[in-house]
Phi, psi and omega in degrees: 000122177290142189263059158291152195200289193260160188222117189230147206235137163305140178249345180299112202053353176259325197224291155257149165286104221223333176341275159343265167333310182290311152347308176260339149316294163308313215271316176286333195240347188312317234263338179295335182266344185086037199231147189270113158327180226203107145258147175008296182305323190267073206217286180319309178306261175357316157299339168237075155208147170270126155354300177273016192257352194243330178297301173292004181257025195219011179086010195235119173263198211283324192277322182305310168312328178300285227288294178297346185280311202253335213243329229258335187295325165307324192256349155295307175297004138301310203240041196305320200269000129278023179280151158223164215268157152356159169269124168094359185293336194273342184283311182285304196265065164223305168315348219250290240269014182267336180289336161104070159276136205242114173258127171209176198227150208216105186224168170261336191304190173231145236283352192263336191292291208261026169263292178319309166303325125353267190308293186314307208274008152086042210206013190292304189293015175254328177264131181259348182190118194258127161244116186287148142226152178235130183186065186326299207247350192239043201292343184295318154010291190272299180310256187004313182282332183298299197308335192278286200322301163305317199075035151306149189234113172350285191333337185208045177227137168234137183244150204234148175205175186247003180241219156279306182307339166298277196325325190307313181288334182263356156233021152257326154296005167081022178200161200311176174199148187234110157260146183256147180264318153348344200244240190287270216292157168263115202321286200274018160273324185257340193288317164341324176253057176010074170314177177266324204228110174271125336141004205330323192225170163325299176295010155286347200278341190302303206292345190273337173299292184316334156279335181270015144256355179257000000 
C-alpha cells in the first residue's frame, strides 16, 4: 500500500478551465511574432499531439515561446474573473482534500493568475501550495524542484495533469500519475503514454486515488 499524502495537480485545463481563453488569446498576438493562428480545424489536431510536435508547425521557436508564454500569462490576468474552474472540479478536491490528503498545484502559468483564481472561485482553502515553473519539455524537473522547495518526499506524491507530457514528467520523477481526459490530450492520446490511472470526469478522481493506494 503507497504512503500517499500528497495529490499535485496541472492547473491549466486540469483545474481551470483556461484552453479556450489561451487559444484566442495565442490567436489575437500570433500575427505580432510572425506565427499561424490556431483554427477550428486544427483544434482536433492539437489534441492528439505533443506540444513540442506542433510549434513548428505553427511558427514558434524556442525564443519566440518564452516571449508568448509570458505575453499570453500577461494578458490572462486581466481576465482571471472570467476564467471558470472545470465543472465539478472545485467539489472533487473538497472531496480529495477532506479525505486528508495535502493538495497543491504545479503550473507554467504564473503564481498571482492562480493564486486570483483561487481566490474568485471560493477554492484559496483547498490548495496548500503553489509552484511556478517554466518548462515545456522539461517538467519532471520542475517537479523534482517542487519536490526540494517542499520538503516533499517523490514516495508520497500522485500528480494528476491533462496532457502526455504530465505523464511523461511524472515517470521520469518517479511517481504516479492520473491524466485527466477534460483537458489538452484526448483520452486515448494519453492513455498511449500509460497513466497508472485516467480520469474521464472530476468525480472520478477520488476513486482513481484510492486505487493507486491499495
Amino acid at each position: 500500500m503507497r504512503n500517499i499524502k500528497y495529490i499535485i495537480f496541472d492547473f491549466d485545463g486540469t483545474i481551470a478551465d483556461t484552453l479556450g481563453m489561451a487559444i484566442s488569446i495565442f490567436n489575437r498576438i500570433a500575427p505580432e511574432y510572425d506565427c499561424k493562428p490556431i483554427n477550428d480545424e486544427d483544434w482536433e489536431l492539437i489534441r492528439t499531439k505533443r506540444p513540442q510536435d506542433l510549434l513548428k508547425a505553427y511558427g514558434v521557436t524556442n525564443f519566440k515561446l518564452v516571449l508568448i508564454l509570458l505575453r499570453v500569462r500577461k494578458e490572462m490576468s486581466k481576465l482571471i474573473p472570467e476564467i471558470e474552474p472545470v465543472k465539478n472540479i472545485p467539489d472533487a478536491l473538497r472531496v480529495i482534500k477532506n479525505s486528508g490528503l495535502r493538495l497543491g498545484i504545479l503550473t507554467s502559468n504564473s503564481r498571482s493568475n492562480v493564486n486570483a483564481f483561487l481566490k474568485t472561485n471560493g477554492m484559496s482553502e483547498v490548495i496548500e501550495f503553489i509552484y511556478s515553473g517554466k518548462s515545456l519539455f522539461g517538467k519532471d524537473r520542475i517537479l523534482k524542484r517542487l519536490f526540494d522547495h517542499e520538503n516533499i518526499s517523490a514516495e508520497t506524491v500522485i500528480y494528476v495533469g491533462d496532457e502526455t507530457r504530465d505523464i511523461e514528467a511524472s515517470k521520469k520523477a518517479g511517481i504516479p500519475v492520473i491524466a485527466a481526459s477534460w483537458g489538452l490530450n484526448k483520452k486515448d492520446f494519453l492513455a498511449s503514454s500509460h497513466p497508472d490511472q485516467i480520469a474521464d470526469k472530476p468525480e472520478d478522481l477520488f476513486g482513481c486515488i484510492q486505487r493507486i493506494c491499495t
